[in-house]
N, C-alpha and C positions, 0 to 999 in steps of 0.2 A: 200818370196812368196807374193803375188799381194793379197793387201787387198782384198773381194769383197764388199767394202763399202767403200764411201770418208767419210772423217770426219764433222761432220755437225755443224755447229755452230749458234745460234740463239741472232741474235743483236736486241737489244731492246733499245728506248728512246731518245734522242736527238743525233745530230753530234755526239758530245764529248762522249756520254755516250756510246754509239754503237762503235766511233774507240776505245774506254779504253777497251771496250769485248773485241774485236776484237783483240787488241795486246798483251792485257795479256793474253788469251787462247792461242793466234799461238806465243808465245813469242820463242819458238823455232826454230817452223819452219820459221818462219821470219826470224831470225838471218841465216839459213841454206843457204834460198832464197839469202839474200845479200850477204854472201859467194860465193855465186855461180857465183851470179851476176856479181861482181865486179871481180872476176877474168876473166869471162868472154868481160866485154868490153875492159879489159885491155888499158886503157887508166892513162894518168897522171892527176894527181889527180885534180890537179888546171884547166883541160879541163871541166875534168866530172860535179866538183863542177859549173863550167860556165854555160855549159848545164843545169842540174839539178836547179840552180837558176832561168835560165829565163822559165821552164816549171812551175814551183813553183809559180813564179809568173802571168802565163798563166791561173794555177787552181783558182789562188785568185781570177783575174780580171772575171772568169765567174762565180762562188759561192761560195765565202767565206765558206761556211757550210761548201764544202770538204774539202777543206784547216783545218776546225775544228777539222772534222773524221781523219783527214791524222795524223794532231798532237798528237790526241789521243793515233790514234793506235800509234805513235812513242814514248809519255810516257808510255801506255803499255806495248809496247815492249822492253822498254829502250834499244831504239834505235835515233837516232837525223834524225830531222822533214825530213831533206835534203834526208835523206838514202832511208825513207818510198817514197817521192816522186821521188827518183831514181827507185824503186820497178814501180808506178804509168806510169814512163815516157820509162820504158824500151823497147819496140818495138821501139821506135824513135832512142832513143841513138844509139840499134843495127840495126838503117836501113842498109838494104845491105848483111845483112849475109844471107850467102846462106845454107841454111837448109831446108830438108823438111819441112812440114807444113803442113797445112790445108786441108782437103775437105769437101766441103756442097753441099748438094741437098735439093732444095723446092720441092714438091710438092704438087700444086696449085690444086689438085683436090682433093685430101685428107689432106689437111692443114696441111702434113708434114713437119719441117724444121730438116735437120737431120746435122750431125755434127762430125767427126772427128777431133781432136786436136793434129799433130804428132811436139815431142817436144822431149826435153831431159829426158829421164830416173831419173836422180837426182828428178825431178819435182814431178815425180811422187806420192809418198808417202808424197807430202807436200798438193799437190790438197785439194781445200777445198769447203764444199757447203755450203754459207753464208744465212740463212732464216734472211730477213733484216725486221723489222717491225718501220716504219717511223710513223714520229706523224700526219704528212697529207700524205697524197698519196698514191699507192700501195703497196702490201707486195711484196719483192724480192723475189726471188730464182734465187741463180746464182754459176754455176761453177767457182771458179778464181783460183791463188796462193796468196800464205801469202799474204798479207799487200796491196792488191791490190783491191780496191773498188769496182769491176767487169771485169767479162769476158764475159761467155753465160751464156745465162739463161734468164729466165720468170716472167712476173709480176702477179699480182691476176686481173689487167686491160683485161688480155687476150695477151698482146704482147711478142713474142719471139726472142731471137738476136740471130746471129751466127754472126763469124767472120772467115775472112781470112787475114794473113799477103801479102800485096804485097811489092814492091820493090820502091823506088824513085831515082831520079839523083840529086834531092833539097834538101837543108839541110832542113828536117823536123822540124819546129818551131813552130805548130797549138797547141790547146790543147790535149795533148794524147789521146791516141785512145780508152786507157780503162778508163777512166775518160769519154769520150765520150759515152762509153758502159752504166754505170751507168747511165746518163743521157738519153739516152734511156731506160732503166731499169724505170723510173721513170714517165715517157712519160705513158697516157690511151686511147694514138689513134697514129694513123700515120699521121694526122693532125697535130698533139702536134711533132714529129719526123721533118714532114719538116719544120716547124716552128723553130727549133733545128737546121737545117740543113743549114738556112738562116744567121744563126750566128757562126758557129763552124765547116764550111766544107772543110779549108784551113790547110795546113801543116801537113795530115797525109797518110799512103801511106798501104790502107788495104779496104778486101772489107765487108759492114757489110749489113747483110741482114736482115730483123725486117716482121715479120710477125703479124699478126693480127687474131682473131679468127671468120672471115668472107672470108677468102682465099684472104684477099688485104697483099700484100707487097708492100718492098719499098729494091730493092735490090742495094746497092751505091757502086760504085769504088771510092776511096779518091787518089788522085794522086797528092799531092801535091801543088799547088796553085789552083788545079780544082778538081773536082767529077763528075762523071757519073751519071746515072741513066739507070740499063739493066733491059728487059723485061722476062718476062719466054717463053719458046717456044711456036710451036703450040700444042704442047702434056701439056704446062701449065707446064714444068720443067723447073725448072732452075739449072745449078751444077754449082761450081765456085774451083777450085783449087788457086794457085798462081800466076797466073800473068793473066794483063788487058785482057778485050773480049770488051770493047768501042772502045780502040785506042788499034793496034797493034804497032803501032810505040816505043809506052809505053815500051814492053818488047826485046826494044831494048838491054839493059845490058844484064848481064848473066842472065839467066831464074832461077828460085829455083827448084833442083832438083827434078823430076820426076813429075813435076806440068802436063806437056801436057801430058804425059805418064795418069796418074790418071783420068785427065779429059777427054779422050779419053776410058779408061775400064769404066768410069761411065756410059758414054753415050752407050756404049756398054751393059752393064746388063740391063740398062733400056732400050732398044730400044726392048727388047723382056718380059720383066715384071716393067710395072711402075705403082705395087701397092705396097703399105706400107712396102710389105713382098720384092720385089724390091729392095727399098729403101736401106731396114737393108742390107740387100744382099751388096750393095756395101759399105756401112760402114766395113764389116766384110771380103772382099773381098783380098785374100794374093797371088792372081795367078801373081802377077810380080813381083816375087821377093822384094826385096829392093826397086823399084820403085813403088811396092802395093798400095790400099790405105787404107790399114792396116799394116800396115810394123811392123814387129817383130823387138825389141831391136838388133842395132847393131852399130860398132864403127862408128865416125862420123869422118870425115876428119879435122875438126876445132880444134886447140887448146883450149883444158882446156872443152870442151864443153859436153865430155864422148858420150855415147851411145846415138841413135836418134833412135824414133819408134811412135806407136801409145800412149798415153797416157791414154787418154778416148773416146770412142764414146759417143754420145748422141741424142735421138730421142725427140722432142718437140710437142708435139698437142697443138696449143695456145686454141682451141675449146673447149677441156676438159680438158686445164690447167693440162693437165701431162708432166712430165719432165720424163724418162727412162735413167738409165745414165750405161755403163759398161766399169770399170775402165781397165787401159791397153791394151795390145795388144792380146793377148790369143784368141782366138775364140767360144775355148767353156766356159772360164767367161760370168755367165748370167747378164741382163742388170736388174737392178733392177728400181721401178719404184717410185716416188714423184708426190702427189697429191697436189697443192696448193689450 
């Protein structure tokens, strides 16, 4: 049975001291993650280990700190340094796989940013919600899995992230995209994001959206040696499923299932209710079957990959710095709420 609470875990003190929390607390569920992981990209070892070294060394050349936290958590974990940033670089290794995913909706007029995360089932029970307390800078709160230094989630700055996986035809080499997440995490304006963005906006293929608690965003397509930059409509929504809305050419490849399917019922709920209550509305939304964007736990076509579904919804007010988060796919699991 579907917790109705993630597990919460509170990092405190320098890099080192926060990824040693961090890995000795999830020391299990890490070890589960990498399990999972690694049969998943099933690849030879001597490839993956190639991969995984040149992202390793992608995290170093832009903050050694992480690189600290990373290590941590892997004596923590006792796990080796290479594995935890396997966990760090994982969207990239598996660019390409085609699995539901993602849906978000901004909206710009109630400084909503809402968020679906449809993923594998295994994942589920490992979800974690990391309160990060830094010796300068913001407090975190952030949704991720084991060993993974952010996902979504909120600063005490007032900034909100959501994320989508897109697709690339480039081998993805930038610095990962959840290591990018943290560093927005860290970010106390959208000034400080595209300043970020000037340095670190090549080689990853997702779309991240950051909000602010003045109704400014910054919604980015990463597409591989380039990024976007989309606007919200004239209704002030933005919804973003899986694949690009800059360049159509982009989703040239195979699409990720049921991506235009999702962002077609989103635009649809909202075109006749776009307030807050709207919003949840399509998070929680199951009328098309398997292509929903709420999708109940079911087998997934992919080897080794198990069941794909909704994992967590999540509603974010950066204005009042609430995070509301409701684990799984269920509908009537209620959403509970964090106050930063």
């Amino acid at each position: 049975m579907t917790a109705l609470r993630f597990k919460e875990l509170q990092l405190q003190g320098d890099a080192a001291a926060r990824g040693y929390q961090h890995g000795s607390a999830l020391k299990a569920e890490i070890a589960q993650a990498l399990a999972y992981y690694k049969a998943l990209f099933n690849l030879p070892s001597s490839a993956l280990l190639a991969q995984v070294r040149h992202y390793r060394q992608a995290i170093m050349d832009f903050k050694p700190a992480y690189m600290d936290e990373i290590a941590a958590i892997a004596l923590g974990a006792e796990q080796s340094v290479d594995d935890i940033v396997m966990l760090n670089a994982r969207s990239e290794i598996l660019n390409n796989l085609s699995v539901a995913e993602c849906t978000t909706v901004y909206n710009q007029a109630t400084g909503l940013l809402a968020q679906n995360w449809d993923w594998s089932k295994t994942l589920e029970p490992l979800v974690v919600v990391l309160h990060i307390e830094q010796e300068q800078g913001p407090r975190i709160t952030t949704l991720t899995e084991p060993g993974i230094l952010a996902k979504v989630g909120m600063n005490s700055a007032g900034l909100a992230v959501s994320l989508n996986i897109l697709k690339s035809s480039a081998r993805l080499q930038g610095l990962p995209v959840h290591i990018f997440l943290r560093a927005v995490l860290e970010c106390t304006s959208l000034d400080q994001v595209r300043a970020l963005l000037a340095t670190v906006a090549v080689g990853k293929a997702s779309h991240v959206l950051v909000a602010d608690g003045h109704g400014d965003f910054l919604s980015i397509e990463f597409a591989g040696d380039k990024h976007y930059l989309l606007n919200s409509d004239h209704h002030g929504l933005l919804i973003h499923t899986n694949h690009y809305l800059a360049e159509a050419a982009l989703n040239e490849q195979a699409a990720f299932p049921s991506t235009y399917e999702r962002y077609q019922r989103a635009h649809e709920i909202l075109s006749y209710d776009r307030s807050d209550k709207g919003v949840q509305s399509v998070l929680l939304d199951q009328s098309q079957g398997l292509n929903s964007i709420c999708r109940a736990y079911s087998p997934s076509a992919l080897a080794n990959f198990g069941e794909v579904g909704t994992v967590f919804s999540v509603l974010m007010k950066p204005a009042k710095k609430t995070i509301s988060i409701r684990p799984g796919c269920k509908t009537d699991t209620p959403f509970y709420q964090l106050q930063l």
